[in-house]
C-alpha positions as CSV (number, residue, x, y, z in Angstrom):
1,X,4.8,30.1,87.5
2,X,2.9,28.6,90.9
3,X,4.2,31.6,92.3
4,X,2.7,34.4,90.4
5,X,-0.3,32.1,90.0
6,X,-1.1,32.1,93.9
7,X,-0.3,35.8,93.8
8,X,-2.6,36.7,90.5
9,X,-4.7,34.2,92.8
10,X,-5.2,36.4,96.1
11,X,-5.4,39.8,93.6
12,X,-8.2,39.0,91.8
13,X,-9.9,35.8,93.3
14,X,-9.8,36.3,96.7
15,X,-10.2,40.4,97.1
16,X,-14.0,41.9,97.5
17,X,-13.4,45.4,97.2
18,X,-15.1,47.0,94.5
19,X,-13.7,49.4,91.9
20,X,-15.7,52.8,91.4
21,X,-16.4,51.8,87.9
22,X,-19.0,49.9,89.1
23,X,-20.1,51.5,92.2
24,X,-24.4,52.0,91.8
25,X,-24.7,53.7,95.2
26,X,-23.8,55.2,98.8
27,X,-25.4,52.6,100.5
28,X,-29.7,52.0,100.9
29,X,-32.4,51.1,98.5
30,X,-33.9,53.7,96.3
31,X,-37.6,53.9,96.0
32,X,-37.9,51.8,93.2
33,X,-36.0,49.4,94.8
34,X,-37.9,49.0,97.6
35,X,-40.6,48.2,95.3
36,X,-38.8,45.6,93.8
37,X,-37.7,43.6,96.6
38,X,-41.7,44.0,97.9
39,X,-42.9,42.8,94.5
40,X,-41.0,39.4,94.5
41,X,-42.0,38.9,98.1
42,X,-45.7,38.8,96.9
43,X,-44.9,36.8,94.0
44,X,-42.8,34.2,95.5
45,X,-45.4,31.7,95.2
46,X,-46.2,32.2,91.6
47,X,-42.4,31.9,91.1
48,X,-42.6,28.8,92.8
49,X,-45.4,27.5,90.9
50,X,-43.9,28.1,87.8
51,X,-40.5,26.2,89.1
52,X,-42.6,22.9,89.5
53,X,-44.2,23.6,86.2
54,X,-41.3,23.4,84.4
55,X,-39.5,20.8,86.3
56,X,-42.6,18.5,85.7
57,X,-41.8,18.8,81.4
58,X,-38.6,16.0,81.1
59,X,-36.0,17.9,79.1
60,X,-33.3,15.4,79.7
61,X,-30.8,16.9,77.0
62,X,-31.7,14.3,73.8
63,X,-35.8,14.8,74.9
64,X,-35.8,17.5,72.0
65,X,-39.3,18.0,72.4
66,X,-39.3,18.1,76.1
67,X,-36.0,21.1,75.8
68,X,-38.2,23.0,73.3
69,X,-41.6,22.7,75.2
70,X,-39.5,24.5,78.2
71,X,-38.6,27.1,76.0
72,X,-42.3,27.4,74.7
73,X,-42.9,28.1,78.7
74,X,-40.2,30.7,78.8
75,X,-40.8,31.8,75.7
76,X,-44.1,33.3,76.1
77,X,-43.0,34.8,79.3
78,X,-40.5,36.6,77.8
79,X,-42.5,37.7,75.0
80,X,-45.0,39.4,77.9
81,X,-42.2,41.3,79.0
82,X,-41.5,42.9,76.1
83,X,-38.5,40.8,74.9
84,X,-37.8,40.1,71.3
85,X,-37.7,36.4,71.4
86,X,-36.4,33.6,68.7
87,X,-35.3,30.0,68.7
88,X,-31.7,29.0,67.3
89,X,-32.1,25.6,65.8
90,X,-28.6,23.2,65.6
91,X,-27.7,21.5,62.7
92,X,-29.7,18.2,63.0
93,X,-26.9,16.2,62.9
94,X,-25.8,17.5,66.6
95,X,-29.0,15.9,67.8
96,X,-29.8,18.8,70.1
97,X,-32.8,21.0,70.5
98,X,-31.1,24.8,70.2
99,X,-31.2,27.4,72.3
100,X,-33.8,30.1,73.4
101,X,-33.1,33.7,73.1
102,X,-35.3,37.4,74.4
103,X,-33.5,40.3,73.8
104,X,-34.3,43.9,74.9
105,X,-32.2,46.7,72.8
106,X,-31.8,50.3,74.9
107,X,-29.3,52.8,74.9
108,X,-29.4,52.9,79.1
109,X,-26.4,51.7,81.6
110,X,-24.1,48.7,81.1
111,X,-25.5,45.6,78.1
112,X,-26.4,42.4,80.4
113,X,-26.0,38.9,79.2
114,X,-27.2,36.3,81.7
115,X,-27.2,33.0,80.8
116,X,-29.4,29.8,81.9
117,X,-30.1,26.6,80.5
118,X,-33.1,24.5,79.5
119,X,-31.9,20.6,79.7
120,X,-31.1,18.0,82.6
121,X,-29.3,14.7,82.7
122,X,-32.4,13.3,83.7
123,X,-34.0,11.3,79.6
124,X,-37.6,10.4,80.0
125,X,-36.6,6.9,81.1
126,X,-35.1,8.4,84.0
127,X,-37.6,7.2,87.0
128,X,-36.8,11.2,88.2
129,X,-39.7,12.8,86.6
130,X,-41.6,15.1,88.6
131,X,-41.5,17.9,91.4
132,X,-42.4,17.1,95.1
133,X,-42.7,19.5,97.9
134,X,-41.2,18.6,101.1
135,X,-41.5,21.2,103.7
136,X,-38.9,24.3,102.6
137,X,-37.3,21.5,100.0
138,X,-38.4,21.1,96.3
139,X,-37.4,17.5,95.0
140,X,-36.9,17.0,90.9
141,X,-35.2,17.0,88.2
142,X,-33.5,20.1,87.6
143,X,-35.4,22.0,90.0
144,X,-31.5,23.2,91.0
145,X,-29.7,22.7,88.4
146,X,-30.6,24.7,86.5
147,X,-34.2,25.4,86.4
148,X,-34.4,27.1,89.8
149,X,-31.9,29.5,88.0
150,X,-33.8,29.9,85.2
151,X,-36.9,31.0,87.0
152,X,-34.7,33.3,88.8
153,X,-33.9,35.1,86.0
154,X,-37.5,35.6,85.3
155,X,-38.9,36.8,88.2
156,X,-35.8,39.0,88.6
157,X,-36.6,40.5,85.5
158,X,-40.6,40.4,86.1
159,X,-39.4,42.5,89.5
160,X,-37.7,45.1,87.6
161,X,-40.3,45.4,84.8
162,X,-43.1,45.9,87.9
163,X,-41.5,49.9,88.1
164,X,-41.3,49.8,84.6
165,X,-36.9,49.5,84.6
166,X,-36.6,47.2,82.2
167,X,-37.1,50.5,79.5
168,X,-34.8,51.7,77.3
169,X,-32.1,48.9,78.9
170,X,-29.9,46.2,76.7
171,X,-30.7,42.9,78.9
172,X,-29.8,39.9,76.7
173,X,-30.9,36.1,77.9
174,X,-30.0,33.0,76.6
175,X,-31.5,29.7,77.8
176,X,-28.9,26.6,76.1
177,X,-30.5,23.8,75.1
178,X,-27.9,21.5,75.5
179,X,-25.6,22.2,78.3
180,X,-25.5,19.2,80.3
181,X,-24.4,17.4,76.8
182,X,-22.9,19.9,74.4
183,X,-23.6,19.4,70.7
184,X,-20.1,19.2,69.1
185,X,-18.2,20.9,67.7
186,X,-19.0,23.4,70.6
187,X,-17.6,26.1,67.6
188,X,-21.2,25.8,66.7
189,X,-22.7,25.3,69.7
190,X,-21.8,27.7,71.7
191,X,-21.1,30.3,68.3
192,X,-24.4,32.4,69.1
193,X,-23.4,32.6,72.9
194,X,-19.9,33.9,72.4
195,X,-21.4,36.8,69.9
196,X,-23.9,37.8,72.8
197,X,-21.3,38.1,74.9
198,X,-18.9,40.4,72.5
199,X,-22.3,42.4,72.5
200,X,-22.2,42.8,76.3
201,X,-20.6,44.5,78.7
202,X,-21.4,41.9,81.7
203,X,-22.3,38.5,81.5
204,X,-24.4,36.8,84.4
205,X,-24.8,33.0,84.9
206,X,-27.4,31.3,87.0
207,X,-25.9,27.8,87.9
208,X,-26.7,26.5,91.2
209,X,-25.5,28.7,94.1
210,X,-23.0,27.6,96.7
211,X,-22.8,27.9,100.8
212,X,-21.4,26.7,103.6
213,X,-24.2,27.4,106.2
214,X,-24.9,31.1,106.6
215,X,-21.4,31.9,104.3
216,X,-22.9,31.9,100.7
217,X,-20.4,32.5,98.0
218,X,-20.1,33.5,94.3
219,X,-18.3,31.9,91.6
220,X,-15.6,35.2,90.1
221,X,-13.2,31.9,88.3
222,X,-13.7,28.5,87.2
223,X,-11.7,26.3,85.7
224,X,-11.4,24.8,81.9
225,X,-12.1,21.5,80.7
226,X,-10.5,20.2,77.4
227,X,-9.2,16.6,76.6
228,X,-6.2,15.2,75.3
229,X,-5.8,11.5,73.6
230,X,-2.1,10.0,73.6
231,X,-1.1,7.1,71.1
232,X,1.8,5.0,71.0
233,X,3.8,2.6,69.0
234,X,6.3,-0.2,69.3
235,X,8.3,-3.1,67.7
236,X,6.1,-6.5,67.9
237,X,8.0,-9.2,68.8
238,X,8.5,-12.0,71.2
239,X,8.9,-10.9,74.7
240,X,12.2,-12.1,75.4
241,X,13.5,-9.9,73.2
242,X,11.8,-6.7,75.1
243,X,14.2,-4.3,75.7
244,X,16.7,-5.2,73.1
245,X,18.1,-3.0,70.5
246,X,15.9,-4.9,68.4
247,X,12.8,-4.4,70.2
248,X,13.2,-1.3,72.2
249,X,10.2,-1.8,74.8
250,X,6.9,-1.5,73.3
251,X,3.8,0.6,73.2
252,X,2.7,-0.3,76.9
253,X,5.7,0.7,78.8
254,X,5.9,3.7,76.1
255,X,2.6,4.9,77.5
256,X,3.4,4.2,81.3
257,X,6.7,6.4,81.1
258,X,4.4,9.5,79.8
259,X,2.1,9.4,82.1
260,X,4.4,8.7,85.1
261,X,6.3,11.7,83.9
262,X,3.2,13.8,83.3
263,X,2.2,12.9,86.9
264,X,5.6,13.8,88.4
265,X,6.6,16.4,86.6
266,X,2.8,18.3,86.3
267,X,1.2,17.4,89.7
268,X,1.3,19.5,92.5
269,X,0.3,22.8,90.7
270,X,-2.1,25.0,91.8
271,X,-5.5,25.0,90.0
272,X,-3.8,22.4,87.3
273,X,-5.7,18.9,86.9
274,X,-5.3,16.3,84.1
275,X,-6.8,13.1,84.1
276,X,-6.4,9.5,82.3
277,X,-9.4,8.3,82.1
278,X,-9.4,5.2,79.7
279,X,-6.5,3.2,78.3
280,X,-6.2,0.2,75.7
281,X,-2.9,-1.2,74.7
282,X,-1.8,-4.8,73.1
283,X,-1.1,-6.3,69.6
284,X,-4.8,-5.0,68.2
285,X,-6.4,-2.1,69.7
286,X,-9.2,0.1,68.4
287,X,-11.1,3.0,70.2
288,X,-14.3,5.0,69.8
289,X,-13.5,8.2,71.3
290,X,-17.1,9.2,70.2
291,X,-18.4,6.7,72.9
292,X,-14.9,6.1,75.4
293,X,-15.0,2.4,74.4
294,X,-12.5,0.0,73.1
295,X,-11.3,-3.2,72.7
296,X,-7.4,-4.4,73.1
297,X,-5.9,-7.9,72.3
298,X,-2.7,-8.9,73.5
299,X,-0.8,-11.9,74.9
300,X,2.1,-11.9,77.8
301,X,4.7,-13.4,75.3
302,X,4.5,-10.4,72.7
303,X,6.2,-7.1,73.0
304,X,2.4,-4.9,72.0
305,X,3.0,-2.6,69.3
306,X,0.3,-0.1,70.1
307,X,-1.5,1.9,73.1
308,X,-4.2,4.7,73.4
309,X,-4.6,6.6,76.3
310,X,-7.7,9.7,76.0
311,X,-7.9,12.5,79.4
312,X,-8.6,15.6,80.7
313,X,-7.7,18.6,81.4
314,X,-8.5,21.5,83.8
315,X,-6.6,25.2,84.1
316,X,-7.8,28.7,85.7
317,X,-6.4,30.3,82.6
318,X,-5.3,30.0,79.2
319,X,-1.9,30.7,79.9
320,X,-1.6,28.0,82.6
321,X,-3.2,25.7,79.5
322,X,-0.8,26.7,77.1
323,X,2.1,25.8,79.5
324,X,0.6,22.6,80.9
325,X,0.2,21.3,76.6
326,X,3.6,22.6,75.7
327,X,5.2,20.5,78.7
328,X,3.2,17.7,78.1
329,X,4.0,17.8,74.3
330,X,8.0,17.8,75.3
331,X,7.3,15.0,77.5
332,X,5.7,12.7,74.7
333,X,8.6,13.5,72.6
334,X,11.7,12.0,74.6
335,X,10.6,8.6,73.5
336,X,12.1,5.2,74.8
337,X,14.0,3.1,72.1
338,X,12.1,1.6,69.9
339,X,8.8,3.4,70.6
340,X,7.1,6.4,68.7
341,X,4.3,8.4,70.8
342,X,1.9,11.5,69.6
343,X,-0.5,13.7,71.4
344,X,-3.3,15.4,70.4
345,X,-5.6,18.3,72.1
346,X,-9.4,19.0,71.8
347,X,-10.5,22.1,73.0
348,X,-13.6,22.2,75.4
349,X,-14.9,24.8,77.4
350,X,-12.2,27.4,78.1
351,X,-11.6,29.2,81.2
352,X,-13.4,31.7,83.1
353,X,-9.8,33.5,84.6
354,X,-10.4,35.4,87.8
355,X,-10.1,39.2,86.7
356,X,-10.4,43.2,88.8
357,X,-13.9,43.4,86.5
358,X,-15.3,40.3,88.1
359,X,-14.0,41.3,91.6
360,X,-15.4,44.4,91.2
361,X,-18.9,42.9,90.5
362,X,-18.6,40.7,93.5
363,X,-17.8,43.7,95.3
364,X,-21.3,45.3,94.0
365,X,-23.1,42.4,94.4
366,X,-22.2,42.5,97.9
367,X,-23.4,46.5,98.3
368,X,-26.5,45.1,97.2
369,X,-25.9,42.2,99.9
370,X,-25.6,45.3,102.8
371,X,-29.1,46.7,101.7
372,X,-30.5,43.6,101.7
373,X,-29.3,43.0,105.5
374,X,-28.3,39.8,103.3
375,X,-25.1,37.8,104.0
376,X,-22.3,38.8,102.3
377,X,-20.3,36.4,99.4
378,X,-16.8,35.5,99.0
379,X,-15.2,34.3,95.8
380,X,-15.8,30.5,95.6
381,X,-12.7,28.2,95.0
382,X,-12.3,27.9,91.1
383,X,-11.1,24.2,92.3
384,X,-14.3,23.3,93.5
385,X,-16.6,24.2,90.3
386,X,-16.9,22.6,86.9
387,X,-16.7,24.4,83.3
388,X,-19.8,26.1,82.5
389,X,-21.5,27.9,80.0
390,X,-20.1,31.3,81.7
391,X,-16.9,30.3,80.2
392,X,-17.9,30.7,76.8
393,X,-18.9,34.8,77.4
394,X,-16.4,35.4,80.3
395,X,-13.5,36.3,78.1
396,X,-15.6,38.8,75.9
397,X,-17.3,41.1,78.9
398,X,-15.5,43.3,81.2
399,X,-17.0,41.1,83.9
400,X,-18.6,38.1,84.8
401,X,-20.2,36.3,87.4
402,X,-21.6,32.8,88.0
403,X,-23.1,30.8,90.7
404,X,-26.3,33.1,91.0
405,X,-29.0,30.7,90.9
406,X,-31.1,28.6,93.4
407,X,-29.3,26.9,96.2
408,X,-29.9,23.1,97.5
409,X,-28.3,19.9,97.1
410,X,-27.7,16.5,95.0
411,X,-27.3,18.0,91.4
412,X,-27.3,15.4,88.4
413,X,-29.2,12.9,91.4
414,X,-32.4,11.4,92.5
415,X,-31.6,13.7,95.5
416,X,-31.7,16.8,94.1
417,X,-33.4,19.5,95.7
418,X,-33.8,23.4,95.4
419,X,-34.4,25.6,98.8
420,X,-37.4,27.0,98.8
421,X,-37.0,29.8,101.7
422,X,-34.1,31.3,99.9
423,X,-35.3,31.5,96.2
424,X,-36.6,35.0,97.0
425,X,-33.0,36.1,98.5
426,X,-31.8,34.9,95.1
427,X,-34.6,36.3,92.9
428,X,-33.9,39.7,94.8
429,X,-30.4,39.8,94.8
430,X,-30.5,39.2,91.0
431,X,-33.0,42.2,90.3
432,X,-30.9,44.4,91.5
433,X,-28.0,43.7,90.7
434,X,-29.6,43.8,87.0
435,X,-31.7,46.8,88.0
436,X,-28.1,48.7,89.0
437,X,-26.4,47.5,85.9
438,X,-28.7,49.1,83.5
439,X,-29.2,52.3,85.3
């Protein structure tokens, strides 16, 4: 399997050559184009202004007001440009404020999802709380991740409308209210998302961008994240019996021989991660899975009778998840004497698998790139990026793309900070690349 991994790996990752389905031109901006790219370079300052003023509202993701009062901002934007816009309340028992949606229905070019959020982890008792300018830097709370992104999306969008292309085009946005902390179960969640998506033919998503000085890169795979909870069982009894027929040898050393043989047997492979993050075992154990905390009771002299053990779990595809579970699954079952163990799987965010349709938009994204005179992006290592909203729509488009938005430094810290000199590359880049789409 690592074999035709690294292979599927270099096919569809790695390669930046773009298939004629989505090919938008021979090279050079059209007219309109030109106008585009001129309109955001007089606007960037409004752009900017509108960054800090939605930075300055906290929507740490519980602040339900402060999430909605963003999307009141957005909202009304949205509305100017012509979008049909609506708010998607969650059940109240998630404790989440929703999600924003603006919709434009047309018959013209490709149907474009692009997705955004409107929360931080930053909860009004955060001492983050408002946007600072220091020289080409903006400092605040989200002001990269994501809300530089979602401004992006607007003034992409603003740019098109100024030579009137946003007519007659499908352009779908949604704006989650609750990504940093998903409201569970994420079957309801993220519901409204994945039927966008089966209604689109590309999805878009404006998490922080990525570079390594002048190299910038796009995001064309990332990786799942699910969790798994193991639980084991022994014979209590004294310890000087541990070991014996009678005995066998307890919970504890049940739990260690699992996850020494999930580490030897499942390490090593390529874009596969697991994680154990928290373990209890003795004589009395309970744990709260809701809020990863526990208590055990045990003494040295008895052979414990029970151990829980809850993790992670990251893949580039669903294949290489099924095969990691079933593995681990045959590992639980080849218990020691005496012991019982079970595993059980909760699904997360699934993955965003490297495909020719999301090469192929890298490759146009990078046409776009050499009319620009911009730099051109490679695929980003699905290793190095978390799970993402993206995930949700990427298996229900014919491509995808992530990593479009502002780029900076220090996301989910007191350090963050958005570039301010490169917004407009990002602002541009994203207009056309919409603007080509819906041609």
């Amino acid at each position: 399997m690592t074999g035709k991994l690294c292979l599927m790996l270099s096919m569809a990752v790695l390669a930046v050559s773009p298939t004629k389905a989505l090919r938008a031109s021979d090279g050079g901006l059209s007219a309109d184009e030109a106008r585009i790219v001129a309109w955001v370079d007089a606007n960037t300052d409004r752009a900017i202004d509108q960054l800090e003023e939605i930075v300055n509202i906290n929507s740490g993701t519980l602040n339900i007001p402060g999430v909605r009062a963003v999307g009141d901002v957005l909202s009304g934007e949205f509305s100017d440009l012509g979008f049909r816009t609506r708010w998607e309340d969650l059940p109240p028992e998630m404790k989440r404020a929703g999600h924003l949606h603006a919709e434009r229905a047309g018959s013209r070019g490709k149907r474009v999802l692009m997705i955004g959020h409107l929360d931080t982890v930053f909860e009004p008792d955060h001492p983050y709380q408002r946007m600072t300018r220091d020289g080409n830097l903006a400092r605040g709370p989200g002001a990269l991740d994501m809300k530089g992104g979602d401004i992006a999306i607007l003034y992409a969008l603003k740019a098109i409308a100024s030579v009137g292309g946003l007519d007659d085009t499908t352009i779908r946005v949604i704006f989650t209210g609750d990504e940093e902390r998903p409201g569970s179960p994420k079957e309801i969640s993220r519901a409204s998302l994945i039927d966008a998506a089966r209604r689109s033919d590309v999805a878009l998503g404006f998490e922080s961008g990525s570079r390594d000085g002048p190299q910038h890169y796009a995001v064309v795979a990332r990786r799942s994240a699910s969790s798994w909870r193991l639980e084991t069982s022994g014979r209590q009894g004294h310890s000087s019996r541990i070991f014996s027929e009678e005995l066998g040898s307890g919970a504890i050393f049940e739990a260690a021989r699992i996850l020494n043989a999930f580490h030897q047997e499942l390490g090593g492979e390529p874009y596969l991660t697991f994680n154990a993050g928290v373990i209890l075992g003795g004589t009395n154990v309970s744990f709260d899975g809701a809020t990863s905390q526990g208590t055990a009771y045990g003494k040295g002299n008895v052979v414990p009778q029970t151990a829980v053990v809850t993790g992670g779990i990251r893949t580039l595809t669903v294949e290489q998840l099924d095969s990691a579970r079933a593995r681990m699954r045959s590992i639980v079952a080849a218990h020691h004497p005496g012991a019982e163990a079970s595993i059980s799987f909760t699904e997360g965010y699934p993955p965003m698998s490297p495909s020719d349709g999301n090469t192929s938009l890298l490759g146009l994204l990078n046409e776009i790139n050499r009319d620009l005179d911009a730099p051109q992006m490679e695929a980003f290592d699905p290793g190095l990026r978390g799970a993402a909203d993206i995930s949700f729509a990427a298996p229900h488009v014919d491509a995808a793309l992530a990593g479009l938005g502002s780029f900076g430094r220090g996301s989910h810290s007191p350090d963050e900070y958005t570039e301010l000199d490169l917004m407009p590359l990002v602002i541009k880049r994203t207009a056309l690349l919409v603007y080509r789409l819906t041609r």
